[in-house]
N, C-alpha and C positions, 0 to 999 in steps of 0.2 A: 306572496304576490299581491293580494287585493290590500295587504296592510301597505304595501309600497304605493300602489295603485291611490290610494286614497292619502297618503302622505302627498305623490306628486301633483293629485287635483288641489288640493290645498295649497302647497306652494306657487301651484300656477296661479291659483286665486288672489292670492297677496301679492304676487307679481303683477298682476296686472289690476287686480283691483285696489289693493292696497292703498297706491296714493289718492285717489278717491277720497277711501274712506278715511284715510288721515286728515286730507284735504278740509272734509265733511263734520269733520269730528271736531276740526279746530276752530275751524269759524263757525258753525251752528251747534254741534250737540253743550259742549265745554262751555261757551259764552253763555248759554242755555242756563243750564243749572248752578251757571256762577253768577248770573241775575235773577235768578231764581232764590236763591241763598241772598244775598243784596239784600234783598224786599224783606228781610227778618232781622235786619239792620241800621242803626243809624252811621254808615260808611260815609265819613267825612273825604271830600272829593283834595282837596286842599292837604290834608294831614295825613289820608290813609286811615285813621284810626278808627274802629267800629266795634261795636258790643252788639248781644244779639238783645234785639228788645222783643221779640215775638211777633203779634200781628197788629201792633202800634200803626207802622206805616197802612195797613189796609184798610183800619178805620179812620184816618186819616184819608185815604182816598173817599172812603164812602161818605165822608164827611164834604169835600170838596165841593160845593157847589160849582164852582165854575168850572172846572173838570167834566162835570155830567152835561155842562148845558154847551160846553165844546163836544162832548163826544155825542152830541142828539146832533148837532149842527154839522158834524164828520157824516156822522146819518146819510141825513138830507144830500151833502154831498157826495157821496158815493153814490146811493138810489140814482141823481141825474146825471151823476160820471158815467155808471154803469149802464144806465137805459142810450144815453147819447151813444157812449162810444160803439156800443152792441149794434146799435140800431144803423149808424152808418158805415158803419165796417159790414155789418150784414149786404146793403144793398148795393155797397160797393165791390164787393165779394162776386154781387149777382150780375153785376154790369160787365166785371173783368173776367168772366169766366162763357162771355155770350160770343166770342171767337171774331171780336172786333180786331182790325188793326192794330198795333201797337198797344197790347195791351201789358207785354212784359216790362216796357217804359214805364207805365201808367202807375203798374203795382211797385215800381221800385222808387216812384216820384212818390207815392203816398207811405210807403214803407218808412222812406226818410226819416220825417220827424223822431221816429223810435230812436234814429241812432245820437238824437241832439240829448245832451244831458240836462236834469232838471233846471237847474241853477240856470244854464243858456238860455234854456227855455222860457224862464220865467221870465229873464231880464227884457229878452225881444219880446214877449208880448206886453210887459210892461209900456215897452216904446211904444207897441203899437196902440194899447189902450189911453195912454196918457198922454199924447201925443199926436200919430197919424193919425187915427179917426176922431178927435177933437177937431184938426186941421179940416178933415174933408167934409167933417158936420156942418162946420162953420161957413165954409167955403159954398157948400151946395145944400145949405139949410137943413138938415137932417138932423130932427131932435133930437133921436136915438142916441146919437155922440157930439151933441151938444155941449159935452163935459166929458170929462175922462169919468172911464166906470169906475176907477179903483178908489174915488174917493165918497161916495154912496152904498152903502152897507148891502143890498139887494143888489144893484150889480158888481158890485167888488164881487161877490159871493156867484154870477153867471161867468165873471172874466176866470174865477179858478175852475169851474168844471172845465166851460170851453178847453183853457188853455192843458187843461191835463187830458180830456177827450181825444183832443187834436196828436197828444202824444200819444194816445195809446189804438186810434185809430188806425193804422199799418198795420200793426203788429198782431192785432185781431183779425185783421183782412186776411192773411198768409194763410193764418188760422180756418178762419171758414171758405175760403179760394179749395183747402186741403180736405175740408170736410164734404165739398159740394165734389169734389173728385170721385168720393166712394159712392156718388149715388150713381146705380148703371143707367147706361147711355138708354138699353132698350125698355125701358119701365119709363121713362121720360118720351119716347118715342110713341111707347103705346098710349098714353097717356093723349100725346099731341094727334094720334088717329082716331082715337074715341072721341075727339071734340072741346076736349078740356083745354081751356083759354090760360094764357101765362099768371096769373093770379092764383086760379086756381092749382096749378101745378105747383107753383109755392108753398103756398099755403098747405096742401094736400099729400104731396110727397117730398118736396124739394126741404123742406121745413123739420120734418118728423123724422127724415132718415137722414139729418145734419145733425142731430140732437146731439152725439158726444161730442163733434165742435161746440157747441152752443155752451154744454154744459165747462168746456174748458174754459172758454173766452169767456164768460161770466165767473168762473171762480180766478182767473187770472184778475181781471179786472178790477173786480171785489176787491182784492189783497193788495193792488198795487193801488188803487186809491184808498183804502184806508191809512198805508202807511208814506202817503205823500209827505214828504217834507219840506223839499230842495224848493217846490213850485212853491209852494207857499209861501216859505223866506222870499226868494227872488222877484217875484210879483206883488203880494199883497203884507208880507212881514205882518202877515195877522192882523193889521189895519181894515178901513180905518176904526177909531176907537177899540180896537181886538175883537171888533165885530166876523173875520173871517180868521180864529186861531182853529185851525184843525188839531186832535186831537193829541199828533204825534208833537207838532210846532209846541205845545203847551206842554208835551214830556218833557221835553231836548229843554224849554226854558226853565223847568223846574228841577231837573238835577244837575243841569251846568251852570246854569248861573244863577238861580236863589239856591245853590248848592245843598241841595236835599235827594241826595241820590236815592236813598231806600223809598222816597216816598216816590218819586220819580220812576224809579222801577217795576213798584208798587202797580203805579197806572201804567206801564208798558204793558204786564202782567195779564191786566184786566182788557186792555186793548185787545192783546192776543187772544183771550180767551171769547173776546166779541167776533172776530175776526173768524175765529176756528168754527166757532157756532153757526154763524150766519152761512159763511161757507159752504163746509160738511153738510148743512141742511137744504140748499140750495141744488147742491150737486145730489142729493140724496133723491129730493124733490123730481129734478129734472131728469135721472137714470131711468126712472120709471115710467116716462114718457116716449123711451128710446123703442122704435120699431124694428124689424127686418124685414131686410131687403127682398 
């Protein structure tokens, strides 16, 4: 009976989790470790044909100068994607949850953006960079847009945070809308009897017992701006002079078309292994900061 008992748990298991994990298995484990294998190859994109050359391709990354001084400039770009988008979704988070009018309108008008894909994304704010606010600079003297940003290397490089911020700014709201939920009504309450001003209630409790929001929306963020692509094509195509190529823009050009896959890989590789680090230490950082309620 318990040998049946445990055959039928198991069949229930692949019943219902199975395609999951097939799912799972086929587009992330398997790609995995068949790019992983890649990067110990020169895998001609064109012919298929490949030998294993060893760790050729990774000294060749390490060799790359402009590879590192792309992915110091992904850096920078994340740090002010991350701190942007955090920081407005945080206060927007705190605005739509204070029991205003229409405020389920509100979250689903700023939610939006999330559902535009990059590529869309990038092109409409190209228009608007190069373009509308040129016209209204001009029109109502305003140096700031004077000129389109995308063609000055400092704000080509403001126009890709914004414009990836703006995308990711909903979808981090949901996020801490959901985190300011678990904080109880009556510890807020006491709080507002004792004297303590809304700053303080922020800062104090509203802030410290949101933390596993906080700690998600910053590891989501991190990873989805480091592996920006679509926006960068669409908007700034790593212009001008390749003064804005993010890190992933400079993969995708060097194993599809200077057709150098393994070395291509190579830095995908090292991407990831930036990405994991920064991450896991981030989230590591901030667990320990997490109170109860």
């Amino acid at each position: 009976m318990k040998k049946k008992k445990i055959l039928g748990n198991v069949g229930t298991f692949f019943l219902f989790g199975g395609p999951s994990i097939f799912a799972f298995a086929a587009v992330v484990i398997i790609p995995f470790f068949v790019g992983l294998y890649l990067t110990f190859t020169n895998w001609d994109v064109r012919t298929a044909n490949s030998e294993l050359i060893g760790f050729a391709n990774y000294f060749e990354v390490f060799n790359d100068k402009v590879f590192w001084g792309q992915l110091w400039f992904t850096l920078k770009y994340v740090f002010f994607t991350v701190l942007i988008a955090n920081g407005v979704a945080f206060f927007i988070a705190l605005a739509l949850t204070a029991g205003a009018k229409g405020e389920q309108w509100l979250r689903t008008g700023f939610f939006t953006p999330n559902l535009i894909g990059g590529i869309v994304l990038g092109y409409l704010w190209q228009t608007l960079f190069s373009q509308v606010l040129p016209y209204l600079g001009s029109k109502y003297g305003w140096s700031l847009f004077a000129s389109s940003w995308l063609t000055e290397t400092n704000t080509a490089f403001w126009a890709l945070v914004i414009a990836t911020s703006w995308q990711l700014i909903g979808y981090l709201m949901i996020i801490y809308i959901a985190g300011f939920s678990g904080v109880p009504n009556d510890v807020l309450e006491a709080a507002s009897i004792d004297g303590a001003d809304r700053s303080s209630i922020i800062r104090k409790i509203i802030l410290p017992l949101s933390i596993p929001a906080t700690v998600i929306c910053i590891f989501i963020s991190i990873s989805r701006s480091f592996l920006t692509y679509d926006i960068n094509l669409a908007l700034t195509k790593g212009g001008p002079f390749n003064s804005t190529e993010l890190a992933t823009y400079h993969i995708v050009q060097k194993a599809f078309l200077s057709n150098q896959y393994g070395i291509g890989q190579a830095e995908a590789v090292v991407l990831f292994a930036v990405v994991a680090l920064i991450a896991l230490t981030q989230s590591y950082l901030l667990k320990k900061l997490e109170v109860e309620s």
